[in-house]
N, C-alpha and C positions, 0 to 999 in steps of 0.2 A: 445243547440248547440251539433251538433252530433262528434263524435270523430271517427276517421279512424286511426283503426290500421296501421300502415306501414308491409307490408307480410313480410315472411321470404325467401319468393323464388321471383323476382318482376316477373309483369304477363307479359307474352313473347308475348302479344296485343301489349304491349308499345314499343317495339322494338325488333329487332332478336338479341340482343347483351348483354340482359336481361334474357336470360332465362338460366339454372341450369347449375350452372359449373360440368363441366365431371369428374367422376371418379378419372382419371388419365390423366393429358393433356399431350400435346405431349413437351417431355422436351428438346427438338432441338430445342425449341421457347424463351423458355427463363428457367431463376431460378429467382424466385423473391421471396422470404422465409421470414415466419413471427411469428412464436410461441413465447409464454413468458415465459421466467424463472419465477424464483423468483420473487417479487416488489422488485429494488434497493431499496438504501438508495436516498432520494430525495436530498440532501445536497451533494452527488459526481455526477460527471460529467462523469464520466470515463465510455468506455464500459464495462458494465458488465463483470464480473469474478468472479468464473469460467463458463462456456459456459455447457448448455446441452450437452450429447453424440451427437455424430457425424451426420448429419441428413443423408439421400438418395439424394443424389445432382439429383438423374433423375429425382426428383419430383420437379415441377414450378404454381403448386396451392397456392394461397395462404390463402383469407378469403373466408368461407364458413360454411353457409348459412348468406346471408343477417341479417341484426338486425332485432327484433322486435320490436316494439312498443316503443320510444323516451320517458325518462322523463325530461318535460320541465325545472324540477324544480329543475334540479342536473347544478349547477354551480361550483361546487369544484375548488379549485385552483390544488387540484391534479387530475391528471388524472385518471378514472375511471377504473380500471385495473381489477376487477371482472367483469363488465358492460361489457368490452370488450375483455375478453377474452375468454369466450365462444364459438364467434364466429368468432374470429378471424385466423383458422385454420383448418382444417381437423384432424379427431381425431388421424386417422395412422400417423401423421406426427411431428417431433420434430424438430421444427428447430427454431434459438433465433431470440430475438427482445429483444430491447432494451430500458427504461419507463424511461426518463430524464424530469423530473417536471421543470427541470430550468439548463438551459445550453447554453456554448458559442454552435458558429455553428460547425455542426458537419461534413460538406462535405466535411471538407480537412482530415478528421483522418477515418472514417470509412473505405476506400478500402483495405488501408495498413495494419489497425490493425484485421480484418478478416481472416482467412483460407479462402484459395482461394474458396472451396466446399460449402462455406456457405453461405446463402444471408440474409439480415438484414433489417428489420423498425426497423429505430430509430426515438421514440415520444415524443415530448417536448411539456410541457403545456406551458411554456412560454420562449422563445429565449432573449438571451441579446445580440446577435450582426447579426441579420437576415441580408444574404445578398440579395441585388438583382441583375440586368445585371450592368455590367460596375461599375461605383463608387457608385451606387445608395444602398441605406438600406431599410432591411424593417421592418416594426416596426410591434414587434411580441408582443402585448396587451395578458392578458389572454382572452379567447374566440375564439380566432382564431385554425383553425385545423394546426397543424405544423409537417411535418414528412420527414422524408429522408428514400430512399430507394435504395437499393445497389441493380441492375438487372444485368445479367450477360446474354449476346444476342451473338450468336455463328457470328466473320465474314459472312462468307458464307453462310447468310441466308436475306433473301427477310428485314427486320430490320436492318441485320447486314450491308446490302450496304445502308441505307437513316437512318443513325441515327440520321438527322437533327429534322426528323417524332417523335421522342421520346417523344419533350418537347409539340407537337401536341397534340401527345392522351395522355398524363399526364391530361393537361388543358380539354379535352374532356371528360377526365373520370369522375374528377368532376364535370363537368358540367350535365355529364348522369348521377351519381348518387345520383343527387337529383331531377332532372325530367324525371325519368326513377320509382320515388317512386309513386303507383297510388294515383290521386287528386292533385299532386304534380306539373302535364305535364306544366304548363303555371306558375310556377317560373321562372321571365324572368331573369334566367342565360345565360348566352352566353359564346364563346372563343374568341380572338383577338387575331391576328396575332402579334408576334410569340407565345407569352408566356402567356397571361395572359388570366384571369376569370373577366369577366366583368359584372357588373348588365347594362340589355340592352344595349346600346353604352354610359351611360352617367359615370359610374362611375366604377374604378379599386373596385375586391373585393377578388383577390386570383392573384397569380403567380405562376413558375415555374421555377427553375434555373436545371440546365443540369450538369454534369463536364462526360467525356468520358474517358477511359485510354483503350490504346489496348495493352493485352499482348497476344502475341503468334497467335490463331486463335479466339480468344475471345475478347470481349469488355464489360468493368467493368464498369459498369454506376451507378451514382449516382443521383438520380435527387430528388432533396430538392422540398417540396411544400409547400405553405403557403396560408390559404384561411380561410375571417371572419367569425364565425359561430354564435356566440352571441356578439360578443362586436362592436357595433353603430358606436365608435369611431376607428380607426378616419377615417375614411370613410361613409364605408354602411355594412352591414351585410345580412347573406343567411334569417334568423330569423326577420329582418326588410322588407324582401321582403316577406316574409312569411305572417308577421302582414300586410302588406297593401294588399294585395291580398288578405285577408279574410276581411278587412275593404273595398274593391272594389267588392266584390262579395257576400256578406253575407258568408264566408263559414270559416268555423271552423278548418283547415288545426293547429296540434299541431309543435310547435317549434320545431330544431332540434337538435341533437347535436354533438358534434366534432369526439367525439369518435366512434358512428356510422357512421360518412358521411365519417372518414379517411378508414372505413372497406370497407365500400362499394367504396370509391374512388378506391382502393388500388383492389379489385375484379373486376369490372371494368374496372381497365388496364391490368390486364390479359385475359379478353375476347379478349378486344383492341389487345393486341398483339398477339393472338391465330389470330385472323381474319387476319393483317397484314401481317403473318408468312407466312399463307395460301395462300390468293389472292393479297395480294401486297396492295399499296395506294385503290384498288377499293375497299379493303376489308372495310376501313373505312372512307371512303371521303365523301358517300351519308350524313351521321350521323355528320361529321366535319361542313357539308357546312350548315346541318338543323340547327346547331347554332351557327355559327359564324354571326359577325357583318358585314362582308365586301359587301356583296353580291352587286353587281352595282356601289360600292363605288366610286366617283372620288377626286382622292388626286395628289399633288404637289409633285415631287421628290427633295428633297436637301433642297430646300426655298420656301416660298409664290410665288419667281417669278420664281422658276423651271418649267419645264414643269408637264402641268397636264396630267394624266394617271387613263384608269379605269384598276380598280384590275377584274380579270378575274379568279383567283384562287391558287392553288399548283400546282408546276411540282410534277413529277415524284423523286425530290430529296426533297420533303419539303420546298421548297422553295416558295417564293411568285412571282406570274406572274403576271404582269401588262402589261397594250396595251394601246400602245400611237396613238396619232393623228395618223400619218403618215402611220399606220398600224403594224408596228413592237412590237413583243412581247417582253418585258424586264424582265430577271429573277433577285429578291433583296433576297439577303443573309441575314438570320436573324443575323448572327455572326458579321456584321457592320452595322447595318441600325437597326433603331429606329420607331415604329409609334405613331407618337401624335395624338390622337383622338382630342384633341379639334382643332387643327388648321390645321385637315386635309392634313399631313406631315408624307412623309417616307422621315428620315433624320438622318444621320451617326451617330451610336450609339457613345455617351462621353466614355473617355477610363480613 
């Protein structure tokens, strides 16, 4: 069985959104900041202290150069913090992150307890109170990739007016950073409106939650992700799609793991929003729509006996468009409305 390295730079064939992060990106796009201190103590919860010297807040890079080559065979309960620290950074650059082996959720405490200058991943090998939208939980198994990220998006910028678009290319990112890895293209990962990573349309296998705070001309975002990377249970996993696709094709593709696919999710979204910054929704919409699930969809608004509607796409806010009989286009707000894939339902999200 042949073994395929995974590159350190992925090949810019696979997509224009893949190829070498720059030098110095343009820091009017965002700050998303990630270096490691120390390894905490795995037993506190707290953010790290004391904090690295002060980083270069103009700088919005974050992981660089992609991983090398995955070992299938590191299941640690702790997180692999040499494995990915390497690359989890550019060398000029000091800025924290934070290694939480086990912790409640972190998206209510990290904006506040930061300097404003700084931006933060915080990684948890396993969550004890994952949230999801509305009252829903999400169960955070060991094997799953878990990480929150503090981004900091200027107002008055092409992001800063559709930060509905956020929880978009979050989901996107992951989705491109495991089918953006070459041999990898036909992992059928997909996105689903609004928030989540889905294996083809049949089953949830990652999400995304959001929280925004605007101070001043800036907007402090936080956005929590969660997605299975070895553990089966209780769903499906990236690593289970991985095994049947080489059991459907004869081909030997090696398993993956959490701590590369959060590097590369996380590199990823900063192309993502380098693109955005630049061209608006066009910058990433072709790449949105190559994998999402909707495409032609016809689903019922409100109930079974609501009117039915084909989904047609995103406006220009992030939003999802639907076109009804009649001819009229309808825009549905992720922020109340819910999609149920099985019973083909956009229907008011539980509060």
């Amino acid at each position: 069985m042949r073994k395929t390295p995974l590159p350190q730079q992925p090949d810019p064939a696979h997509g224009s959104l893949t190829s070498p992060l720059p030098q110095q990106p343009d820091p009017a796009h965002c700050s998303i900041m990630s270096p490691l201190p120390q390894q905490p103590d795995p037993a506190h919860c707290s953010i790290m202290s004391p904090l690295p010297q002060q980083p270069d807040p103009a700088h919005c890079s974050i992981m660089s150069p992609l991983p090398q080559q995955p070992d299938p065979a590191h299941h640690s309960l702790v997180f692999p913090l040499q494995a990915y620290q390497p690359w989890a950074s550019s060398p000029e650059q000091n800025m924290p992150s934070a290694l939480l082996n086990l912790c409640p959720p972190t998206d209510g405490r990290l904006m506040f307890e930061m300097p404003q200058e700084m931006g933060l991943i915080a990684i948890a090998v396993r969550q004890t109170q994952g949230k999801g939208r509305g009252p829903n939980a999400w169960l955070s198994p060991v094997g799953c990739a878990l990480f929150t990220l503090l981004v900091s998006v200027p107002l008055r910028s092409q992001l800063g007016q559709r930060i509905p678009f956020v929880q978009h290319l979050m989901s996107l990112a992951v989705v491109e950073a495991v089918r953006s890895i070459p041999e990898y293209e036909e992992i059928n990962l997909r996105v689903k409106w609004p928030n989540d990573i889905y294996y083809s349309d049949l089953m949830k296998i990652g999400g995304v939650l959001v929280n925004s705070t605007l101070m001043g001309e800036t907007f402090y975002i936080l956005i929590g992700c969660g997605f299975n990377v070895t553990n089966s249970n209780p769903t499906i996993c990236i690593n289970d799609l991985i095994a049947e696709h080489n059991k459907q094709h004869g081909a030997g593709l090696k398993p993956l793991r959490a701590d590369h696919l959060i590097a590369r999710a996380v590199t990823v979204l900063e192309r993502l929003i380098d693109a955005f910054q630049a061209q608006g929704p066009n910058g990433v919409l072709p790449l949105y729509y190559k994998y999402w699930v909707h495409s032609g969809q016809q689903v019922h608004l409100g109930s079974t006996e609501g009117p039915q509607v084909s989904i047609v796409g995103l406006d220009d806010s992030g939003f999802l468009q639907v076109h009804q009989k009649g001819g009229e286009v309808v825009t549905v707000h992720p922020d109340g409305n819910s999609f149920d894939m099985l019973r083909n339902l956009i229907v008011p999200k539980r509060q």
